[in-house]
C-alpha positions in Angstrom: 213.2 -31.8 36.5 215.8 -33.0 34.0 219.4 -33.8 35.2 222.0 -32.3 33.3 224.5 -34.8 32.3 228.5 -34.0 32.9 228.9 -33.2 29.2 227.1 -29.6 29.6 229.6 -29.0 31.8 231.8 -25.5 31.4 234.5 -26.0 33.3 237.2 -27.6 35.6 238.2 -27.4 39.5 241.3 -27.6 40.5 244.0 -27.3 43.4 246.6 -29.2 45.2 244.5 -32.2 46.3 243.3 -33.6 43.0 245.9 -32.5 40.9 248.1 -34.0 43.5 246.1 -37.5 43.6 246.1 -37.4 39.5 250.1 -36.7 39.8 250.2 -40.1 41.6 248.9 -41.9 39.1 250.7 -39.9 36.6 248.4 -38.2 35.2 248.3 -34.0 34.6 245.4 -31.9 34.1 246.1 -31.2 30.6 245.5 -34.8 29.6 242.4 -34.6 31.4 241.3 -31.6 29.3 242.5 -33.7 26.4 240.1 -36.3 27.1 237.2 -33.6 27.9 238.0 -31.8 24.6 237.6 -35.2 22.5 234.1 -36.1 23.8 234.6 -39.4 26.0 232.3 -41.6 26.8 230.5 -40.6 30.5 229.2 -43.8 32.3 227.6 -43.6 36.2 230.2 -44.5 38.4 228.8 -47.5 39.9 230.8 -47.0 43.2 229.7 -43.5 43.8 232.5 -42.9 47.0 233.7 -39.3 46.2 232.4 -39.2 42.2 229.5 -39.4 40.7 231.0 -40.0 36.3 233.7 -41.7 35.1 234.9 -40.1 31.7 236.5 -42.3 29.6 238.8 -41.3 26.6 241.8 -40.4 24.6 244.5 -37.7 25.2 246.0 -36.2 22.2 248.5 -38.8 22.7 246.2 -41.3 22.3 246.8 -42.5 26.3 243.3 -44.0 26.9 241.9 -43.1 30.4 239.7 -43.5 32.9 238.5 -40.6 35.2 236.3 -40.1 38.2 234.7 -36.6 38.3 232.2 -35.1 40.0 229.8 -32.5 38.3 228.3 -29.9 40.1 225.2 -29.6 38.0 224.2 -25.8 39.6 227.6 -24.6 39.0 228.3 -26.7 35.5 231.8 -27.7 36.5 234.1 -30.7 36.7 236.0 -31.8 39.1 238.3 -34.6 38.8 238.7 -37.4 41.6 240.9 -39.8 40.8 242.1 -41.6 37.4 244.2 -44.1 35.8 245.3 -45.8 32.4 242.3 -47.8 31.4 241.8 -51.1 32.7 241.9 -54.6 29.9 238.4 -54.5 31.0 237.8 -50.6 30.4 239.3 -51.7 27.0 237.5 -54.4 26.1 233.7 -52.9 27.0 234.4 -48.7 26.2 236.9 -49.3 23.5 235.6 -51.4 20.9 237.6 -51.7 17.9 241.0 -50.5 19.3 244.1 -52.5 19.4 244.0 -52.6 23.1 248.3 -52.5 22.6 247.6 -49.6 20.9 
């Protein structure tokens, strides 16, 4: 059996715990749509604690992030762990060609 991969996916969980846990890192769910709707780069998050993907892209604002989800591959939704701006070494590996000042 194939896996599906976290870009089939069709939609979003939410409530107050990871909306809350993005909030402290100041990030809302729109921008977390934003980065969804611009097709980010999915890599296997190596740690594997409470996600399974880390999605990395651009909001509309061009804010670069880096989001832990976990995809529910029966139910084909996202749900979003933890995030934060991306790292100088997110940058540097998933962000080739930006001005990582940008």
């Amino acid at each position: 059996m194939t896996r599906r991969r976290p870009s089939s996916a069709a939609a979003w969980e939410w409530d107050e715990g990871n909306e809350g846990e993005l909030a402290s890192h100041k990030i809302t769910p729109i921008e977390v749509y934003e980065v969804w709707m611009e097709g980010p780069l999915w890599i296997p998050n190596k740690r594997r604690r409470s996600g399974d993907w880390k999605m990395l892209g651009r909001t509309g604002s061009g804010r670069r992030l880096a989001v832990v989800v976990r995809f529910d591959e029966d139910r084909a939704v996202l749900r979003a762990i933890t995030g934060w701006d991306a790292t100088p070494g997110e940058l540097s590996r998933y962000f080739k060609g930006d001005d990582p000042r940008a």
